[in-house]
C-alpha positions as CSV (number, residue, x, y, z in Angstrom):
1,X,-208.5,-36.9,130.2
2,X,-206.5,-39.8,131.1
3,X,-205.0,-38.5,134.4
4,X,-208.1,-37.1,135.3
5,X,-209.5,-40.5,135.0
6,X,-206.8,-42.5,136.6
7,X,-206.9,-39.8,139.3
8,X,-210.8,-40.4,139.7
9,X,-210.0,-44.2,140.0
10,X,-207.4,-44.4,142.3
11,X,-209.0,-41.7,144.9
12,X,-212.8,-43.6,144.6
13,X,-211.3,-47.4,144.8
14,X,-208.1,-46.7,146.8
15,X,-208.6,-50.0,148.9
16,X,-208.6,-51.7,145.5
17,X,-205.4,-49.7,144.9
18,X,-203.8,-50.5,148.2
19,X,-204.3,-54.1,147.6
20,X,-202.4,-53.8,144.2
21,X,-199.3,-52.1,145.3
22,X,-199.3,-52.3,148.5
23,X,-200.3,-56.6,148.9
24,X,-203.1,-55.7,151.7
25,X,-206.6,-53.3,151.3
26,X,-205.7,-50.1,154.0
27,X,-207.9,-47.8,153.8
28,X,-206.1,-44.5,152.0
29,X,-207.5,-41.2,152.4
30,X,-207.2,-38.2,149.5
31,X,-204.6,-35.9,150.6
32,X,-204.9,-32.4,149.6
33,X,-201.3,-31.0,148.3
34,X,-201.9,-27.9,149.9
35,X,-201.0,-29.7,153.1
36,X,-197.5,-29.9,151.8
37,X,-197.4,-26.3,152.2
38,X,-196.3,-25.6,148.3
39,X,-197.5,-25.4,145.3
40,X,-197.9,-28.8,143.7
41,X,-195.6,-29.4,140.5
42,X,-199.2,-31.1,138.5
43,X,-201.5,-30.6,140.5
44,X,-204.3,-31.5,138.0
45,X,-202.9,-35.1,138.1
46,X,-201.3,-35.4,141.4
47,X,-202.2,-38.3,143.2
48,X,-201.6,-38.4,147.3
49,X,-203.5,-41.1,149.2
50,X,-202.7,-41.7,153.0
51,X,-203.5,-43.5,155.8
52,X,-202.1,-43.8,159.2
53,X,-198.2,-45.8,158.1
54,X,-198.4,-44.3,154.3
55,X,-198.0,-42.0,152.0
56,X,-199.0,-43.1,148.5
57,X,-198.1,-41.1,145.3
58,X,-199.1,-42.1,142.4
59,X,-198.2,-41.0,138.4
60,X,-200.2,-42.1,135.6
61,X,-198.0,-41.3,132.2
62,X,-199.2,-42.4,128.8
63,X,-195.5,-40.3,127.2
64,X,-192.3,-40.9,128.9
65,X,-191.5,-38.1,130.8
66,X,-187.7,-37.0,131.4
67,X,-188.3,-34.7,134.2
68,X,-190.0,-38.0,136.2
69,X,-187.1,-38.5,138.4
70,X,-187.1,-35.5,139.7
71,X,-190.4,-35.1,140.5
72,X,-190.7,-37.9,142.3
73,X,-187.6,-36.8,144.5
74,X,-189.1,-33.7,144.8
75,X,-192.5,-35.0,145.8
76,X,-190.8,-37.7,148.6
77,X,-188.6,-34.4,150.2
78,X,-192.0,-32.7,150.3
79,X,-194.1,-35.2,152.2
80,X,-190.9,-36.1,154.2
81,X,-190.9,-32.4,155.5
82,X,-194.9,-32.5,156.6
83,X,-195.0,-36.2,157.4
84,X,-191.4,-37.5,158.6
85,X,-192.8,-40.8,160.4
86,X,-194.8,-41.7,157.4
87,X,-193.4,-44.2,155.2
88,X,-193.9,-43.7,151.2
89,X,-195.4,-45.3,148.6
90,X,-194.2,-43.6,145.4
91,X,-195.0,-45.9,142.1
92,X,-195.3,-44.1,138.3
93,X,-197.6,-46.5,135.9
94,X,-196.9,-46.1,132.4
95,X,-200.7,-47.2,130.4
96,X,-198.9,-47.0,127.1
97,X,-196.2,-49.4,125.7
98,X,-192.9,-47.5,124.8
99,X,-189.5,-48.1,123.7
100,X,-188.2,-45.5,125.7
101,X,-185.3,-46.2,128.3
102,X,-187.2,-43.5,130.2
103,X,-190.3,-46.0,131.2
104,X,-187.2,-47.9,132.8
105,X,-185.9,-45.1,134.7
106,X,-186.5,-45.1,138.9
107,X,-183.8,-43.3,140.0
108,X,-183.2,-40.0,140.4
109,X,-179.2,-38.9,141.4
110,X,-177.3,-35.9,141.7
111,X,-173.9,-35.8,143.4
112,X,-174.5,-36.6,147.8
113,X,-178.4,-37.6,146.7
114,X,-179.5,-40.5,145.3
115,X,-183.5,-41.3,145.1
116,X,-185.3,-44.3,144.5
117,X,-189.3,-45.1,143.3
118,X,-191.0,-47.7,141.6
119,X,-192.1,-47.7,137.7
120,X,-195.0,-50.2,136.0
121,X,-195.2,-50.9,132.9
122,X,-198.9,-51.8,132.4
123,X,-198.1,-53.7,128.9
124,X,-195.6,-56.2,131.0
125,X,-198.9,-56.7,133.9
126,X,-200.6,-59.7,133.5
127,X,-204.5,-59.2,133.6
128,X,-205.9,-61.1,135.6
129,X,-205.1,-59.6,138.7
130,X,-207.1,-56.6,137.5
131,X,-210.1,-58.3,136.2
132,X,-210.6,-59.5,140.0
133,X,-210.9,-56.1,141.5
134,X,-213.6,-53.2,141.0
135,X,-211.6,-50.7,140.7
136,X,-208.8,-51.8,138.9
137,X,-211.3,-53.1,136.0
138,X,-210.7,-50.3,133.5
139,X,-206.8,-50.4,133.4
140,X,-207.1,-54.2,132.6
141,X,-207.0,-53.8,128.7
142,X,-204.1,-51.8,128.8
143,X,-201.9,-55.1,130.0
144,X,-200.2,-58.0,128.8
145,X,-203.2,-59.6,127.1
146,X,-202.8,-61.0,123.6
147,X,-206.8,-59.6,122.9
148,X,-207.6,-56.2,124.0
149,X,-210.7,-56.6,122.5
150,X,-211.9,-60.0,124.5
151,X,-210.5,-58.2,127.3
152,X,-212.6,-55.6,127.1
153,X,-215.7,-58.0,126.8
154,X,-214.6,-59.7,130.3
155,X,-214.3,-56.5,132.2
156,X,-217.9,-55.4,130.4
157,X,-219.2,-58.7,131.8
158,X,-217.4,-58.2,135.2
159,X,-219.7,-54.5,135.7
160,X,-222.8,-56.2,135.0
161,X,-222.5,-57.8,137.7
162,X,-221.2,-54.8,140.3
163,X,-224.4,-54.1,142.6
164,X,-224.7,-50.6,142.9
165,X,-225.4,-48.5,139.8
166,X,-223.4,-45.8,140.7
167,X,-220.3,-47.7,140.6
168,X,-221.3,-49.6,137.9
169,X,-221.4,-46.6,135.4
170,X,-218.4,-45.2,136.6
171,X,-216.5,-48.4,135.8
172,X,-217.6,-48.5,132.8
173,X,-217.4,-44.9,132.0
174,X,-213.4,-45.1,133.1
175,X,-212.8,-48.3,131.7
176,X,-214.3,-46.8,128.3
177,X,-211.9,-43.9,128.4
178,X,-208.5,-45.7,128.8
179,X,-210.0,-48.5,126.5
180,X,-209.7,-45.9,123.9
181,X,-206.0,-45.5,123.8
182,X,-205.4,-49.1,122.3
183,X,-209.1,-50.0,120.6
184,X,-211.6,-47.6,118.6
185,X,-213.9,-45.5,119.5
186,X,-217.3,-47.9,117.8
187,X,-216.4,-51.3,118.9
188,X,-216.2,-49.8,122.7
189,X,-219.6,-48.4,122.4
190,X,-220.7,-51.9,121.2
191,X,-219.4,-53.4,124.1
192,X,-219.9,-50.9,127.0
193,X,-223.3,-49.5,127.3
194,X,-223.2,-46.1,126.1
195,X,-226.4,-45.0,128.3
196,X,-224.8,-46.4,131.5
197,X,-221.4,-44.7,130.7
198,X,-223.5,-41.6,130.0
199,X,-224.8,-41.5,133.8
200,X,-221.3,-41.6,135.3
201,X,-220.1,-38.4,137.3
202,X,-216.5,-39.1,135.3
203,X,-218.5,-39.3,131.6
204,X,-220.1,-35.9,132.5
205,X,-217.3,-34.3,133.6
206,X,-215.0,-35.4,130.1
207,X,-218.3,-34.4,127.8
208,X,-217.5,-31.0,129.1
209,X,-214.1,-30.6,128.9
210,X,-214.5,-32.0,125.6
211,X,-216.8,-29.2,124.8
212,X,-215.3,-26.3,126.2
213,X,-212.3,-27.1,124.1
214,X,-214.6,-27.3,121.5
215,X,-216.4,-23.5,122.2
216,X,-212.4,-22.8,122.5
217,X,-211.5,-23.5,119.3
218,X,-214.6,-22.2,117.9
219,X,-214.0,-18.6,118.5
């Protein structure tokens, strides 16, 4: 449900994402892992954007991960093959604080290879920056802010204020999910309006996964 969400941000605001981690607003387009000719390690959470200079992967973790490094060495020989000229953009963003040496790692080495990506650690971000773009809105409660909970209330006041419906409940319906890894499930619904979360394509689309698991367990 995370990924999925992340995923859905990052491929309908990439501009927003661009601007983050890459310091200017490129357009990026979805690329489709089936254009790197094999079968994609995750593909249910792989995240390729690209435009005419870049490649951009991204990896959204809430659990450290030991086989990361790998991956991501795995990923960057993969789009060097199809796209040699391209350069690459290959960042994994931990949403979840963690003890772990692992959410340090961003290396990967064997002997005669050595590879090198970038990590984030939301928790150490400062918030700001995310409660001045669209699409970064919903990841802003998961940074270094001493209230989650006030937080929350800003980025709720900053998607009253986004135009289009559409967009607005899809904000709200992403920033709702993620909100619920640090803060409960009531006090969002007080502060995000359940009936505009309700009419985003993301909302839908987790109310069914969440009961098809449900018709799952039931049998």
């Amino acid at each position: 449900m995370f990924d999925s969400t992340c995923k859905f941000l990052a491929e309908s605001f990439s501009s927003d994402f661009a601007s983050w981690l890459l310091g200017e607003p490129i357009s990026l387009t979805q690329l489709s892992p089936s254009e790197l000719s094999l079968e994609p390690i995750r593909a249910d959470a792989l995240i390729l954007l690209a435009s005419e200079e870049y490649i951009v992967h991204l990896e959204f973790q809430t659990e450290p991960d030991p086989n990361m490094p790998f991956r991501m060495a795995d990923y960057r020989l993969r789009v060097y093959r199809r796209f040699p000229h391209k350069q690459m953009k290959q960042v994994v963003i931990y949403l979840t604080p963690s003890t772990s040496e692992l959410v340090c790692q961003t290396t990967f080495e064997i002997p005669g290879m050595r590879h090198e990506f970038e990590v984030i650690r939301l928790w150490e971000q400062p918030t700001q920056p995310f409660l001045e773009s669209t699409g970064l809105l919903p990841l802003a409660v998961l940074t270094n802010t001493p209230d989650q909970a006030q937080t929350l209330r800003q980025v709720a006041e900053r998607i009253n204020f986004v135009p289009e419906m559409r967009v607005q409940s899809n904000v709200a319906a992403s920033a709702g999910i993620l909100a619920g890894l640090t803060l409960k499930r009531d006090f969002i619904n007080q502060v995000l309006r359940k009936e505009i979360m309700q009419q985003s394509v993301i909302y839908q689309e987790w109310r069914e996964e969440f009961l098809q698991e449900g018709r799952e367990e039931g049998r």
